[in-house]
C-alpha positions in Angstrom: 0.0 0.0 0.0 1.1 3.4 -0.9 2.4 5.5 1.9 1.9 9.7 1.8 2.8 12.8 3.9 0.9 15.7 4.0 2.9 19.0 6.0 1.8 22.4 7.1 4.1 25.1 7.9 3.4 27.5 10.5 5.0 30.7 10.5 4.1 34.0 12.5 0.9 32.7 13.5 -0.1 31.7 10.0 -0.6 28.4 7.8 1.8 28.9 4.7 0.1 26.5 2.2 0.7 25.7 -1.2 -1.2 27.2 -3.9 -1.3 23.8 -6.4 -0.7 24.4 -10.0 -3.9 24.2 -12.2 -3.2 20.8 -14.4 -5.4 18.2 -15.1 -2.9 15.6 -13.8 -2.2 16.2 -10.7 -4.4 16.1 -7.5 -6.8 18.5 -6.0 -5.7 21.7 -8.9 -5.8 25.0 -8.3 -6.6 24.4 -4.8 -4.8 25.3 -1.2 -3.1 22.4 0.1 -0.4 20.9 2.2 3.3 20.4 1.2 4.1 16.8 0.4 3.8 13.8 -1.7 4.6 9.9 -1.7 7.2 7.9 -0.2 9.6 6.8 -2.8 10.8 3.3 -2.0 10.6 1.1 0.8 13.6 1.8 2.3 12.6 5.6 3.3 10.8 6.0 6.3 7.7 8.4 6.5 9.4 11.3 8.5 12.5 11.3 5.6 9.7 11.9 3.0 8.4 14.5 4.8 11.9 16.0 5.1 12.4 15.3 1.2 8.9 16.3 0.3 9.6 19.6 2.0 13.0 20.2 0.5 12.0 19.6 -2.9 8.9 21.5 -2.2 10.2 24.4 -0.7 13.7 24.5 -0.2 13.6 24.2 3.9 16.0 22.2 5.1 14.4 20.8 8.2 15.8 18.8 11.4 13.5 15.3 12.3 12.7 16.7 15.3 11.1 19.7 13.9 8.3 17.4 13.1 4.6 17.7 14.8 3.0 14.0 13.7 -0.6 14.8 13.6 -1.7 11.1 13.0 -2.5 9.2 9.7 -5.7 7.7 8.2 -6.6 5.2 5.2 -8.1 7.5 2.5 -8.9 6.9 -0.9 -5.9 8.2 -3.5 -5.8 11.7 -4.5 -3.7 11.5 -7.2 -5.6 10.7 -10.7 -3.1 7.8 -11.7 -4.5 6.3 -7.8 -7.8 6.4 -8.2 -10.0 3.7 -6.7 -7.0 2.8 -4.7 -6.0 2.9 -1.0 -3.3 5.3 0.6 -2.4 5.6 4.0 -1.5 9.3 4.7 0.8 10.8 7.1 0.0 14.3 8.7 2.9 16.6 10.0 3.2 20.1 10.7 6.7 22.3 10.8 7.1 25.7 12.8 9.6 27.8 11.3 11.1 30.8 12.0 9.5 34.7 11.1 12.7 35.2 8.8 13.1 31.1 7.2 13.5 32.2 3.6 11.9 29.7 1.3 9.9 29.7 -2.3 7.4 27.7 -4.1 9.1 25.0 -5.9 6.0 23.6 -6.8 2.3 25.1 -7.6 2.0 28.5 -8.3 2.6 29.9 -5.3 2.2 30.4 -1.4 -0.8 31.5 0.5 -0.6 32.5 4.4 -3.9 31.9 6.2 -4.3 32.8 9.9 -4.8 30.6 12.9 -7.2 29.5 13.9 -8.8 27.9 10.2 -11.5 30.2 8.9 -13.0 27.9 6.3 -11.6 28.5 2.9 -13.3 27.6 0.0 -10.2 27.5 -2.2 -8.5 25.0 0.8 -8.5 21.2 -0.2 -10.1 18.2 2.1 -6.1 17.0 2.9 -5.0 20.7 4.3 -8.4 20.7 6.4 -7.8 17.6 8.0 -4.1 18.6 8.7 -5.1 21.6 10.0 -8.0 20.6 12.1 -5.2 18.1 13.8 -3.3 20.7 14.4 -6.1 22.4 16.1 -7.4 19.7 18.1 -3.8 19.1 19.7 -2.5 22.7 19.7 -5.3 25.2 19.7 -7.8 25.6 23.1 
């Protein structure tokens, strides 16, 4: 079964999300959504695809224990090459610092969002669920 990490960034208070590109192929387009992706053979573990995933991503280079886990669930595959499948997905959030420089090496951009989540219309089901974990263990 296919193994995927899903990470939020916090920084000054805000989500920093990823504005996806808008392309057919790829899951969830034009949406808001969390940093990630799959883990690429067997011999990574899920926190060093989160670590990857965010590197690639964004160009943070980020300790181990920098990582929140939030959990993981079984959900039905996002991505449209996946469909009808099963994929167990990881949840993780990263706090990093009011000056960590990074860009948008994916999607076509970034979009900060205030804490706490104020539904977003734009913000798709995988950066909810992150960020309601987030909530539930962080935010009173």
């Amino acid at each position: 079964m296919k193994n995927t990490v899903s990470i939020i960034l916090i920084r000054n208070n805000n989500y920093v999300l990823q504005h996806r590109d808008n392309k057919d192929f790829i899951a969830d387009p034009g949406t808001y959504g969390a940093w990630g992706g799959s883990v690429e053979d067997r011999d990574e573990s899920i926190e060093a695809a989160a670590l990857r995933e965010l590197a690639e991503e964004t160009g943070l280079i980020i300790e181990t224990g920098q990582l929140i886990s939030l959990g993981s669930e079984l959900r039905d595959a996002r991505a449209p090459e996946n469909k009808g499948k099963q994929v167990n997905f990881y949840y993780f959030a990263v706090k990093v610092k009011s000056n960590a420089a990074f860009s948008a090496n994916e999607g076509q951009g970034v979009i900060e969002l205030p804490i706490p989540y104020v539904p977003n219309e734009k913000m798709n089901d995988i950066a909810i669920e992150a960020i309601k974990r987030y909530e539930n263990q962080f935010i009173k």
